[in-house]
MIMARMAR-701759 format. One record per residue: residue number from 1; residue in three letters; x, y, z of N, C-alpha, C, O, CB in turn. Coordinates in steps of 0.02 Angstrom, whole numbers. Glycine has a CB too. Example, Ala and Ser with C-alpha at 12.3 -4.5 7.8 and 13.67 -1.06 7.14 Angstrom:
+-----+-----+--------+--------+--------+--------+--------+--------+--------+--------+--------+--------+--------+--------+--------+--------+--------+
!   n ! res !     nu !     nv !     nw !    cau !    cav !    caw !     cu !     cv !     cw !     ou !     ov !     ow !    cbu !    cbv !    cbw !
+-----+-----+--------+--------+--------+--------+--------+--------+--------+--------+--------+--------+--------+--------+--------+--------+--------+
!   1 ! ALA !    660 !   -284 !    390 !    615 !   -225 !    390 !    660 !   -165 !    390 !    712 !   -166 !    423 !    565 !   -224 !    452 !
!   2 ! SER !    642 !   -112 !    354 !    684 !    -53 !    357 !    645 !      2 !    394 !    670 !     57 !    402 !    704 !    -30 !    286 !
+-----+-----+--------+--------+--------+--------+--------+--------+--------+--------+--------+--------+--------+--------+--------+--------+--------+
This chain:
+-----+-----+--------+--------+--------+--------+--------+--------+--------+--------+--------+--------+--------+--------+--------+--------+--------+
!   n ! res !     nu !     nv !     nw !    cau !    cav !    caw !     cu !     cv !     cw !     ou !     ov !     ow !    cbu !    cbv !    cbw !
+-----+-----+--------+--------+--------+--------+--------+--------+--------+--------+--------+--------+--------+--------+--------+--------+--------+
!   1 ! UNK !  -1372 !   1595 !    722 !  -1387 !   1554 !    780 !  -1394 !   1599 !    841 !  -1360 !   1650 !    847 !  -1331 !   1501 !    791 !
!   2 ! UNK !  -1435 !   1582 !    880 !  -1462 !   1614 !    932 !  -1431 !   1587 !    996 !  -1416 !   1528 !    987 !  -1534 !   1607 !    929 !
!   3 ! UNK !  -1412 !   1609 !   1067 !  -1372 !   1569 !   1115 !  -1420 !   1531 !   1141 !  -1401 !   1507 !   1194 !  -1333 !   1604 !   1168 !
!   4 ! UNK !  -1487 !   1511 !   1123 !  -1517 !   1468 !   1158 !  -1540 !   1386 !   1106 !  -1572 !   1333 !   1110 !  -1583 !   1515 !   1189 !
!   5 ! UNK !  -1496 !   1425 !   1060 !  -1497 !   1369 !    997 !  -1440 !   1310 !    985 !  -1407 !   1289 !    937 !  -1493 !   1411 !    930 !
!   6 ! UNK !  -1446 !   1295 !   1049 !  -1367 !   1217 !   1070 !  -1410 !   1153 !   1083 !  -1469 !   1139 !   1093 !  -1303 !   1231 !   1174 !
!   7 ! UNK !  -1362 !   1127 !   1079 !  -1374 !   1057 !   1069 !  -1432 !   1020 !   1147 !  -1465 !    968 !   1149 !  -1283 !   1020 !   1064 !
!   8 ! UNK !  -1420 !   1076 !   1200 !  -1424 !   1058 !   1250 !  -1510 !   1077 !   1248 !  -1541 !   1040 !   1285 !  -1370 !   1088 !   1298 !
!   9 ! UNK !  -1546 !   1119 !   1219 !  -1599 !   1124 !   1221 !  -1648 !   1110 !   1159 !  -1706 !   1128 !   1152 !  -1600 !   1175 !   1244 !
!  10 ! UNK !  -1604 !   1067 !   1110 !  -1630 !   1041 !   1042 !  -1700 !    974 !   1067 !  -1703 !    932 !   1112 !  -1546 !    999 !    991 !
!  11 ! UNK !  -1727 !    986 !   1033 !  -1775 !    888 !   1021 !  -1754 !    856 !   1006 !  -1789 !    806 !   1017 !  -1826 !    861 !    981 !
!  12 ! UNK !  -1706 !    841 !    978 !  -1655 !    771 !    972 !  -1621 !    763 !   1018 !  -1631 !    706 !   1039 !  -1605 !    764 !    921 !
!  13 ! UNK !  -1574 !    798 !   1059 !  -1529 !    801 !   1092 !  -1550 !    744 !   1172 !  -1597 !    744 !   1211 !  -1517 !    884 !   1096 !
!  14 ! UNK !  -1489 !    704 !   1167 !  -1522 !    677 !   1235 !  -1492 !    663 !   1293 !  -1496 !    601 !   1296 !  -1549 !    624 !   1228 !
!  15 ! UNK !  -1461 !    685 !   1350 !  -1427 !    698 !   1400 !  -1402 !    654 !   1410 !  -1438 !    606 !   1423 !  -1448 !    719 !   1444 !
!  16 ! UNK !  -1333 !    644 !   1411 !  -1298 !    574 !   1462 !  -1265 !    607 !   1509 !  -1225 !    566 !   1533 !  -1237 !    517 !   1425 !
!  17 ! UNK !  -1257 !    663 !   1540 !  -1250 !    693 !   1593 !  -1179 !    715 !   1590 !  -1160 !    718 !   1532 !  -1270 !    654 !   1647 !
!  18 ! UNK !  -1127 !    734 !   1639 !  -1048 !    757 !   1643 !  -1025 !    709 !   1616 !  -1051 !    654 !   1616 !  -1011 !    770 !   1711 !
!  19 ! UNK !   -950 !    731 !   1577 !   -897 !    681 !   1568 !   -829 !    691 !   1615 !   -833 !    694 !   1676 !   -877 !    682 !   1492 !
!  20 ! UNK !   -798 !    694 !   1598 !   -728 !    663 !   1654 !   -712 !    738 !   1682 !   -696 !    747 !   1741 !   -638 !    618 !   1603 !
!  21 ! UNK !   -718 !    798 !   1627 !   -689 !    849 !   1663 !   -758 !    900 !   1669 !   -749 !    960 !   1660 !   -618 !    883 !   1621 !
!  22 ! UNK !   -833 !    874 !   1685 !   -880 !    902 !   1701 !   -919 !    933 !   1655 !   -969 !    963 !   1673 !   -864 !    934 !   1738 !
!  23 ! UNK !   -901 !    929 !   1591 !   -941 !    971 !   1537 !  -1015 !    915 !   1516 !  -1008 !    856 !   1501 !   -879 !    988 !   1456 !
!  24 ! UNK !  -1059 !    938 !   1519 !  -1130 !    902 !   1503 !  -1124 !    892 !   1416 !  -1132 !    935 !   1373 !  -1208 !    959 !   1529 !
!  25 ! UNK !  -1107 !    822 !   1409 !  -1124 !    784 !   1346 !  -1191 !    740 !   1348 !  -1224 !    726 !   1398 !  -1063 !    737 !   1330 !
!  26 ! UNK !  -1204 !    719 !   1270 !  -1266 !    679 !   1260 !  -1267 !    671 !   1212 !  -1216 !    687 !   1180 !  -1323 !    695 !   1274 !
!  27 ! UNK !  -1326 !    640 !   1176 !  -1312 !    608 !   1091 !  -1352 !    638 !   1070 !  -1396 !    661 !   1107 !  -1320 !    530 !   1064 !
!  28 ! UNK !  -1351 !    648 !    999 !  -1393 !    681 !    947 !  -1432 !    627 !    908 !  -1408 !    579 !    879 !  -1348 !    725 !    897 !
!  29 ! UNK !  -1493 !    643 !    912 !  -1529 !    583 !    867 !  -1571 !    619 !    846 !  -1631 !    614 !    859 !  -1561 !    517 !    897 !
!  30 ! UNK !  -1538 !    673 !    799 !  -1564 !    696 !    735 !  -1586 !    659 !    656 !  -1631 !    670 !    616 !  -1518 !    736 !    725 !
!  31 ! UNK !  -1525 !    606 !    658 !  -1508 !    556 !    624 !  -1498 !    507 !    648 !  -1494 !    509 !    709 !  -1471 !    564 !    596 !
!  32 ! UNK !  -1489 !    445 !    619 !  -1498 !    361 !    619 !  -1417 !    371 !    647 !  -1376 !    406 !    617 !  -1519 !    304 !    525 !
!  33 ! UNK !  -1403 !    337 !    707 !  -1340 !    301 !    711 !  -1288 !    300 !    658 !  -1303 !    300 !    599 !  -1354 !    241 !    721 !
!  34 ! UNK !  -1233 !    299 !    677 !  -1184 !    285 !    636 !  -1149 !    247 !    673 !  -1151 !    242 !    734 !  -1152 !    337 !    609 !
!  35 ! UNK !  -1089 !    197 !    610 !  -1050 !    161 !    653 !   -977 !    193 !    677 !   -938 !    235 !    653 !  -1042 !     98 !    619 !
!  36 ! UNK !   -977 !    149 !    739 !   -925 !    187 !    803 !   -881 !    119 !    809 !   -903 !     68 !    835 !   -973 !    217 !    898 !
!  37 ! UNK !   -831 !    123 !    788 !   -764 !     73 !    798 !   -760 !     58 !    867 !   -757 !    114 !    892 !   -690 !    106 !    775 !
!  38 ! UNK !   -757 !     17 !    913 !   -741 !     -9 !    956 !   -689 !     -5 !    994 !   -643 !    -35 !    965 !   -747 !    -45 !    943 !
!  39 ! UNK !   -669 !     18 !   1049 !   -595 !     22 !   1069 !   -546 !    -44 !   1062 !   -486 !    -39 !   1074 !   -594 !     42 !   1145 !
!  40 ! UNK !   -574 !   -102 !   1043 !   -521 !   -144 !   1011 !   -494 !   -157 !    952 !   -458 !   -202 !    931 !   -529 !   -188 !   1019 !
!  41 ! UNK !   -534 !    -81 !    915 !   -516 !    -81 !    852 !   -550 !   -137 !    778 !   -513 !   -162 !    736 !   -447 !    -91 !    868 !
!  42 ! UNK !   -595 !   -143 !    779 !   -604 !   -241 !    766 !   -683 !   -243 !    747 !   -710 !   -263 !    696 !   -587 !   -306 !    858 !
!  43 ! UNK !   -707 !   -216 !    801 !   -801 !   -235 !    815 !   -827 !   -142 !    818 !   -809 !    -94 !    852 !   -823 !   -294 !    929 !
!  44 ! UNK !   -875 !   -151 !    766 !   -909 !    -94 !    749 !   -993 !   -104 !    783 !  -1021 !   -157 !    799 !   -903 !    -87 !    660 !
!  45 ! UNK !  -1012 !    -47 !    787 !  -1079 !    -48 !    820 !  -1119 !     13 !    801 !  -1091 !     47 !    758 !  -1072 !    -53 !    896 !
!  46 ! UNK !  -1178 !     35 !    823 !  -1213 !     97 !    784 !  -1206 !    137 !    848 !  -1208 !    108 !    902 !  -1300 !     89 !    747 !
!  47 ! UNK !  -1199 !    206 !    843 !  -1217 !    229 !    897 !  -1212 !    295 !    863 !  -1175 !    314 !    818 !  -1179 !    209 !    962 !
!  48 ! UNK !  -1279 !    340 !    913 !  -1279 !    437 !    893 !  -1231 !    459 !    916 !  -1200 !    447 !    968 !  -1337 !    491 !    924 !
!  49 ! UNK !  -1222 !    505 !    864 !  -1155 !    544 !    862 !  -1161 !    588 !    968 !  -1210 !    609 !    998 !  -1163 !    625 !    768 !
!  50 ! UNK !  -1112 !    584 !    983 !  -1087 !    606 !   1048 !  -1081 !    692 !   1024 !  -1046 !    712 !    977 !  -1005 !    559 !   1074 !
!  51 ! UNK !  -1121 !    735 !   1067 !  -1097 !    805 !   1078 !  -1105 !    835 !   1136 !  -1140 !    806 !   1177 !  -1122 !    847 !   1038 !
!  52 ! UNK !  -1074 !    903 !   1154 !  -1071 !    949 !   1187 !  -1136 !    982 !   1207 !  -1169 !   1008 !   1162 !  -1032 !    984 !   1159 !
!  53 ! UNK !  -1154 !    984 !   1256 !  -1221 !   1043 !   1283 !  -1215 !   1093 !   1260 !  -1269 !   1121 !   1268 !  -1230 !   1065 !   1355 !
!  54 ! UNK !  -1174 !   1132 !   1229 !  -1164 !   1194 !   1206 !  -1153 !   1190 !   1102 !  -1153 !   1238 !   1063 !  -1089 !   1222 !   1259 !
!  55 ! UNK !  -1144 !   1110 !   1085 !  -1123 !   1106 !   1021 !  -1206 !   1147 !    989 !  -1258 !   1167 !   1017 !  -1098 !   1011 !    995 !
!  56 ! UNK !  -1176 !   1143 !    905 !  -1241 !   1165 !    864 !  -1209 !   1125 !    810 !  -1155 !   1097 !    809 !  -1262 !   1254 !    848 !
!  57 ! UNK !  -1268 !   1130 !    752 !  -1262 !   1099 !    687 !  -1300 !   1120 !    640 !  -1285 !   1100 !    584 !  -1271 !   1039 !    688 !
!  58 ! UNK !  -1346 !   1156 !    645 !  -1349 !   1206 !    611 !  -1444 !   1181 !    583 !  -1488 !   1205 !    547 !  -1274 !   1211 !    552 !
!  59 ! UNK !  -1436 !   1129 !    622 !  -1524 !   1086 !    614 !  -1571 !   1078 !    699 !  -1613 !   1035 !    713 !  -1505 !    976 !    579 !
!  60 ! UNK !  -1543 !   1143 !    747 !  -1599 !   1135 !    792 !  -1658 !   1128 !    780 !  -1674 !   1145 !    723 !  -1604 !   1172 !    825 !
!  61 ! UNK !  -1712 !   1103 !    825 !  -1780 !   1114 !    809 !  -1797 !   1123 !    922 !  -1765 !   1103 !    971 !  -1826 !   1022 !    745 !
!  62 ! UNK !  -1853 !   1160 !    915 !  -1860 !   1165 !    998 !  -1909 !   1132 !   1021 !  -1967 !   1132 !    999 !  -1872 !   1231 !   1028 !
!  63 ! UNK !  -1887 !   1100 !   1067 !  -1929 !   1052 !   1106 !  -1983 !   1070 !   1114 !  -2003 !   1128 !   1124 !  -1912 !   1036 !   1163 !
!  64 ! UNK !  -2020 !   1009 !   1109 !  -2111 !   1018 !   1093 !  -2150 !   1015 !   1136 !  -2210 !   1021 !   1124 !  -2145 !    970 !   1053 !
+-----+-----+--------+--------+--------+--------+--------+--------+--------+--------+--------+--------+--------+--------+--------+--------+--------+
């Protein structure tokens, strides 16, 4: 992996901007949704996996 090979400059990758302590997260929609339990524990829903601007997975591709 190359340092310009993160999540943050992938074609899937899609910005939801800072989280609580400033690090740039966003979702990966490399793949179809998966289901995400609900904070009431109870009600499931689909949603792309949540990562890091800096995460990898080992399936970049560079924006087109």
């Amino acid at each position: 992996m190359s340092d310009d090979e993160a999540c943050v400059t992938c074609r899937y990758w899609r910005n939801l901007g800072r989280d609580k302590v400033g690090d740039l997260e966003g979702y990966c929609r490399r793949r179809a949704p998966q289901a995400w339990m609900g904070p009431d524990n109870r009600s499931e829903r689909p949603q792309w996996p949540l990562t890091g601007a800096d995460d990898w997975c080992g399936e970049w591709e560079a924006r087109g």
